[in-house]
C-alpha positions in Angstrom: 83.4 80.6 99.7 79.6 81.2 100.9 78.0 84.0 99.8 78.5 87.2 102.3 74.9 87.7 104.4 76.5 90.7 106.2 80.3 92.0 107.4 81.8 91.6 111.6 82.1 94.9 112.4 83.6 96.6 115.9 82.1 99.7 116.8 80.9 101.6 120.4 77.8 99.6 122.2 76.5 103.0 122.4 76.2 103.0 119.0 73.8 99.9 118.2 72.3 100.4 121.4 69.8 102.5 122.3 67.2 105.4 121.0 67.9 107.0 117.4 70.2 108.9 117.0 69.5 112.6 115.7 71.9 114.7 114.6 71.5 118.7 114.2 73.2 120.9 111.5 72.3 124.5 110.5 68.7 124.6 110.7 68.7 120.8 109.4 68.0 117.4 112.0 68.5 114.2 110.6 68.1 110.3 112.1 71.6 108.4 111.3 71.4 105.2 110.2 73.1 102.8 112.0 74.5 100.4 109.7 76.1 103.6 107.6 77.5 104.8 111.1 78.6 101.9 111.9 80.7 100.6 108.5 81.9 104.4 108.8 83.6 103.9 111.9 84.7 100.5 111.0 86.2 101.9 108.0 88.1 105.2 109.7 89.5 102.6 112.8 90.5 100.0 110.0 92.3 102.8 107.9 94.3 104.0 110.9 95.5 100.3 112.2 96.5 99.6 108.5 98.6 103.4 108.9 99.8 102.8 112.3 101.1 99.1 111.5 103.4 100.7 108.5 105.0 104.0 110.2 104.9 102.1 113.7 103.6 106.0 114.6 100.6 106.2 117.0 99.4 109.9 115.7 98.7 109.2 112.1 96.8 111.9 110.0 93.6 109.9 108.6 92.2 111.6 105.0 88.8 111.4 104.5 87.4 112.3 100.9 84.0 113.9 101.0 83.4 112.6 97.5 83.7 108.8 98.9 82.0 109.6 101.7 78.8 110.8 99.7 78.7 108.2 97.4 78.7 105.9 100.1 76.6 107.2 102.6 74.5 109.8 100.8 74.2 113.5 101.0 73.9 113.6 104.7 77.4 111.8 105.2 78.7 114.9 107.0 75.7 114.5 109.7 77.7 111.2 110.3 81.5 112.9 110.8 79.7 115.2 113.1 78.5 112.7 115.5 82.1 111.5 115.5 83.1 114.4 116.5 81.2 115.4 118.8 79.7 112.3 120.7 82.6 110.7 121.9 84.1 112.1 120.8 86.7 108.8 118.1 87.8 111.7 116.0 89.2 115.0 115.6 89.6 117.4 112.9 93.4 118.6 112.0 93.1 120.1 109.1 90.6 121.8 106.3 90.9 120.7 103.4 92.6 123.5 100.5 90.5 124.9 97.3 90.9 122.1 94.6 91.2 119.2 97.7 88.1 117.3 98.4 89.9 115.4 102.0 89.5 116.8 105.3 92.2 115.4 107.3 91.3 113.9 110.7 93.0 112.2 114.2 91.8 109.2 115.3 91.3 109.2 118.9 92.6 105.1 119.4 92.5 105.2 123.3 88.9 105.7 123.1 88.6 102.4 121.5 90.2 101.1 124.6 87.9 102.7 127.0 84.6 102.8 125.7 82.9 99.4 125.3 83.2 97.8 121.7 80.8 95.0 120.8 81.0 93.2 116.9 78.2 94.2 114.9 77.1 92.0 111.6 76.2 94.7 109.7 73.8 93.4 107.2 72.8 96.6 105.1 72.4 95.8 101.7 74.4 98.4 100.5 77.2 98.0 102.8 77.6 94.5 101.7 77.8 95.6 98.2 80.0 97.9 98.5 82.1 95.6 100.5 81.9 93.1 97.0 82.7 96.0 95.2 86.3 96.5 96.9 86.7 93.1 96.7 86.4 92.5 93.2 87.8 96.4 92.2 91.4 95.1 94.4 91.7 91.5 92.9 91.1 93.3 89.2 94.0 96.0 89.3 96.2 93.5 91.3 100.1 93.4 89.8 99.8 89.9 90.0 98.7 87.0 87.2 95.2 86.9 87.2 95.6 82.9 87.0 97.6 83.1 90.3 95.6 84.9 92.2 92.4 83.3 91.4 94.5 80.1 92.4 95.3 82.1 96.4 91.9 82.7 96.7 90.2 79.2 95.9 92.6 78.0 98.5 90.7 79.8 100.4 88.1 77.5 100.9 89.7 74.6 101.9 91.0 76.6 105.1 89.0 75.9 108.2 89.1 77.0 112.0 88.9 75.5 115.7 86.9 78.3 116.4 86.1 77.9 120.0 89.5 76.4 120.5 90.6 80.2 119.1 88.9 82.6 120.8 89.7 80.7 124.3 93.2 81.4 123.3 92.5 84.4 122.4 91.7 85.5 125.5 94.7 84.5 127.2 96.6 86.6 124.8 94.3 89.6 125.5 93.5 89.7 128.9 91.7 93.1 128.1 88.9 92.3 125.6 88.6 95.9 124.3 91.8 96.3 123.1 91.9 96.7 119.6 94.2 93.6 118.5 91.6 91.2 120.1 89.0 92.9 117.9 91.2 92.2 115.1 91.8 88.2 115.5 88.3 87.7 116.7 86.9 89.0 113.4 89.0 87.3 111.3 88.0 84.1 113.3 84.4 84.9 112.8 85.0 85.4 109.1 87.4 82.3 109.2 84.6 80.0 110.7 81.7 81.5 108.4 83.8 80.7 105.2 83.7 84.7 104.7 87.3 84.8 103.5 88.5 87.9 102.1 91.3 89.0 99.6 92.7 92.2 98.6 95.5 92.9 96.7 97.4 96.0 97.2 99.3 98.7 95.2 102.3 98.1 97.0 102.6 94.2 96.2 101.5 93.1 99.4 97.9 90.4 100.1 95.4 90.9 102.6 93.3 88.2 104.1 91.9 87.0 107.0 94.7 85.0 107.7 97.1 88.2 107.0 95.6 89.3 110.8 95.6 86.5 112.7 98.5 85.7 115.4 100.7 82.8 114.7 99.8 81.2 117.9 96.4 81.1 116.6 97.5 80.1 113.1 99.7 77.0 114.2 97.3 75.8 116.8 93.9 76.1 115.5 93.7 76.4 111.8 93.3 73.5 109.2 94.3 72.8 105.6 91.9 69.8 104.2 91.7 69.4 108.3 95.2 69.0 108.6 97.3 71.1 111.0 99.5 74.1 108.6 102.9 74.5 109.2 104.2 77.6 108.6 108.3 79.2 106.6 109.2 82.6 106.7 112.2 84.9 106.1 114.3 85.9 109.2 115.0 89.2 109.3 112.6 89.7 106.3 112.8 93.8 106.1 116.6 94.0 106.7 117.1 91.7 103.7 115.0 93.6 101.4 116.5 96.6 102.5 120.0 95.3 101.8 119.1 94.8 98.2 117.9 97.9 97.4 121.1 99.3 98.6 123.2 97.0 96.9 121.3 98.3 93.7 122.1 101.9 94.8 125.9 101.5 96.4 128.1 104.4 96.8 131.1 106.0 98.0 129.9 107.1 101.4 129.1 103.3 102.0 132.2 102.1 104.4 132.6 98.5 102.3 133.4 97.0 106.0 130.5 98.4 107.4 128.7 96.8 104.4 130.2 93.5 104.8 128.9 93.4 108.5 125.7 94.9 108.1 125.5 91.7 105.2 126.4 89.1 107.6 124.2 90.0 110.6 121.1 90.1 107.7 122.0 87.0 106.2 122.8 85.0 109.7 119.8 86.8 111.2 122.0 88.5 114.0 121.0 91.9 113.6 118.1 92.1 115.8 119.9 89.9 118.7 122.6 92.6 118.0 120.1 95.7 118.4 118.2 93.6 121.5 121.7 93.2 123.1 122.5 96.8 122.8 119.2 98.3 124.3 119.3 95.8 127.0 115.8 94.5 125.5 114.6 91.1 123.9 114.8 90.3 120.3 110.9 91.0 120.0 110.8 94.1 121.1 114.0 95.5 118.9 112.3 94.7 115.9 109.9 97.8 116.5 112.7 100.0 116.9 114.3 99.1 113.6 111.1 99.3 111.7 109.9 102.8 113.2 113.6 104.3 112.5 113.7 102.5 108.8 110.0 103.2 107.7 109.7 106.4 109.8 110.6 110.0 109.0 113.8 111.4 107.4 115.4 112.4 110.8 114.2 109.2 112.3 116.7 107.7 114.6 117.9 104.2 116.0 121.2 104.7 118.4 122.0 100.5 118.1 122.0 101.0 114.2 123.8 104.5 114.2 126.7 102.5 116.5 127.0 99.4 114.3 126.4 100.7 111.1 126.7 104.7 110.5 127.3 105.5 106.9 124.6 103.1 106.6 122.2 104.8 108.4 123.2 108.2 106.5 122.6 106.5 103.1 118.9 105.5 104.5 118.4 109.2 105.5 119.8 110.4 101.7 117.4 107.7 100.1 114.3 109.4 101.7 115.5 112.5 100.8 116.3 111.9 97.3 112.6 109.8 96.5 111.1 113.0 97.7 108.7 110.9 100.4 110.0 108.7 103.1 107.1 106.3 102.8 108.2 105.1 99.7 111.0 102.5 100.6 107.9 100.6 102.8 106.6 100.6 99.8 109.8 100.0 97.5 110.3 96.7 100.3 107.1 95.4 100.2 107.0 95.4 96.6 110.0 93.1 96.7 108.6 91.3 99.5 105.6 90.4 97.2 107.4 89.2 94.0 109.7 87.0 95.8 106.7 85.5 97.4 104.1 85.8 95.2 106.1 85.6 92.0 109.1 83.2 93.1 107.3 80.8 95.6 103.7 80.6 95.3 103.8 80.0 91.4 105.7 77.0 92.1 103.4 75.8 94.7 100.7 76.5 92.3 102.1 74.5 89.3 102.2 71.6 92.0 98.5 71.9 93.5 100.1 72.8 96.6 97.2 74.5 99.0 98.1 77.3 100.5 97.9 80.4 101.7 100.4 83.6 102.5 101.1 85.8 105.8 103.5 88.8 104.1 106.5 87.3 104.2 105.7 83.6 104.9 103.9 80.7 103.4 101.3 78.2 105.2 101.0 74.8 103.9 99.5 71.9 105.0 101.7 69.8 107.3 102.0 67.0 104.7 103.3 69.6 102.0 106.0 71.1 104.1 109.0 69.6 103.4 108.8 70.0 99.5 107.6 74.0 100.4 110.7 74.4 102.4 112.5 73.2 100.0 111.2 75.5 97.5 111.6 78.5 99.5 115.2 77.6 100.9 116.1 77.5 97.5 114.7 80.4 95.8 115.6 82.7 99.3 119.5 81.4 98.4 119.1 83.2 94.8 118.0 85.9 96.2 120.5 86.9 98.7 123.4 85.4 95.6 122.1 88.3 93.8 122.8 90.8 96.3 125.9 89.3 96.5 126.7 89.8 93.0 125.3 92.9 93.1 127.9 93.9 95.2 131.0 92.4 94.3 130.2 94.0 90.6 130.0 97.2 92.7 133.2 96.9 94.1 134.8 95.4 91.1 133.8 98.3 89.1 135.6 100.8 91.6 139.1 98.8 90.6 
């Protein structure tokens, strides 16, 4: 990968464009830098799409700690939260922080991303950049994966190209309005894509973030190269559902109707359950999966009426598990993590004993086309030992009851 010059950043044209901006506090005026306001922004509407994609929730508290903030933008980083929220204004202040706290907590104001005019910015401050390396390199050295293996994702990085032009033609078909937020998204990642500015993170919950992690499949089936070869591209149907299932086969008990268990098995294993839930609502299959997610990863008195119908002491035994783990965030996370060994551990260290290139989108695998019948292979297999174990997990459940 080329050496990063400077980092695709969307912010306000207002911001980049313009006289300089002077911000007043107390008896104290100072000139903003750009490039710090800018990567701040970036950073704040980054950290709420990455909040809003896991608790499918719109108003998401955002944490900002002023001890990050000033080592990364200086002693005048709270001349820059000002600005935010006051021109504008993108954010709003919810909370104070306590004595012994060092976050204020803030509201991202997302519809004014959709109304104001967003331009990308290469931000090409030195000390953005670095810091940007910094992250980089910190993730990939606390990952919970093998060093070996994940110096083997990234280097197949490289070897990943992108019709660019091709992409962001598409792209515009998919998002007739340019300033919402999920063009931003792929467009970026195409810029990065084309300019061989590939990143990787690894997070604490098991899960791999790269470019390709953003982009739509669309884009990914029709544009993107492996050694210029088109990718094709395996996943797991009904992905969450099944990692669900085997967490509660791990924690069965007697409120668990074993009928109700059986079905709930067979609709996640014959990937019915969202054609089930569509059915009910009177929606598509698409548009079900929300539902399910929100109610699953969402608050303790969340609620999904298809799922309370088909399977109720099911639904009980998700609200007791949220309950009992004291924060109902942590399944995401507890689902994710066993998301990311069955991929990461199961499938990609066989593809990387075999010099397979390729690269990972959550719960699926990209390979060129010429390597996809032996990776489907791989994957039918080791998805089949996975859902035998829940089945054993089960059945020696059950068995133990007699």
């Amino acid at each position: 990968m080329e050496e990063i010059k400077y980092l695709n950043q969307l912010v306000p044209k207002d911001f980049i464009c313009g006289p300089p901006i002077l911000v007043q506090k107390k008896n104290k005026t100072v000139t903003l830098k750009k490039d710090y306001l800018c990567d701040l922004f970036h950073d704040i509407h980054n950290s709420y799409l990455k909040l809003r994609d896991e608790t499918k929730e719109k108003d998401i508290p955002i944490p900002l700690s002023s001890t990050v903030l000033k080592k990364k933008y200086g002693e005048y980083y709270s001349f820059y939260i000002k600005y935010l929220l006051e021109v504008g204004p993108y954010i709003r202040l919810i909370r104070n922080y306590n004595t012994g706290e060092n976050c204020n907590t803030y509201k991202f104001l997302y519809w004014k991303v959709e109304t104001n005019e967003m331009v990308i910015y290469q931000n090409r401050s030195n000390k953005m950049v670095t810091n940007y390396k910094d992250l980089l390199s910190s993730s990939l050295g606390s990952s919970i994966y093998p060093k070996r293996l994940i110096n083997s994702i990234k280097g197949n990085l490289q070897f990943i190209t992108i019709e660019k032009e091709e992409a962001i033609d598409y792209l515009k078909i998919l998002y007739p309005n340019q300033n919402d937020s999920k063009y931003f998204k792929n467009y970026i990642s195409i810029l990065n894509i084309e300019e061989k500015d590939s990143y990787l993170i690894s997070d604490d919950h098991g899960r791999i973030h790269t470019n390709f992690t953003i982009l739509k499949r669309e884009i990914r089936k029709q544009f993107l190269r492996i050694d210029g070869e088109l990718i094709r591209e395996v996943d797991i149907s009904c992905s969450q559902a099944l990692f669900f299932l085997y967490v509660l086969s791990k924690n069965l008990d007697k409120h668990i109707v074993q009928k109700e268990l059986a079905l709930f098995q067979d609709d996640v294993f014959g990937n019915k359950l969202y054609n089930k839930m569509a059915a009910y609502y009177g929606i598509i299959r698409d548009d079900a999966k929300p539902i399910f997610y929100k109610f699953l990863f969402g608050r303790t008195n969340g609620k999904d009426e298809a799922f309370d119908k088909f399977y109720p002491t099911i639904r009980k035994f998700i609200r007791r598990y949220k309950i009992q783990v004291g924060n109902y965030k942590l399944l995401s996370h507890e689902l994710q993590k066993l998301e990311g060994n069955f991929i990461f551990n199961g499938i990609c260290k066989e593809l990387t004993k075999l010099k397979i290139k390729y690269f990972t989108v959550h719960d699926s695998i990209c390979v060129k086309a010429s390597d996809y019948d032996l990776m489907a292979k791989i994957f039918e297999n080791k998805l089949n030992d996975f859902k035998q174990e829940i089945r054993d997990n089960i059945q020696n459940y059950y068995s133990g009851l007699n």
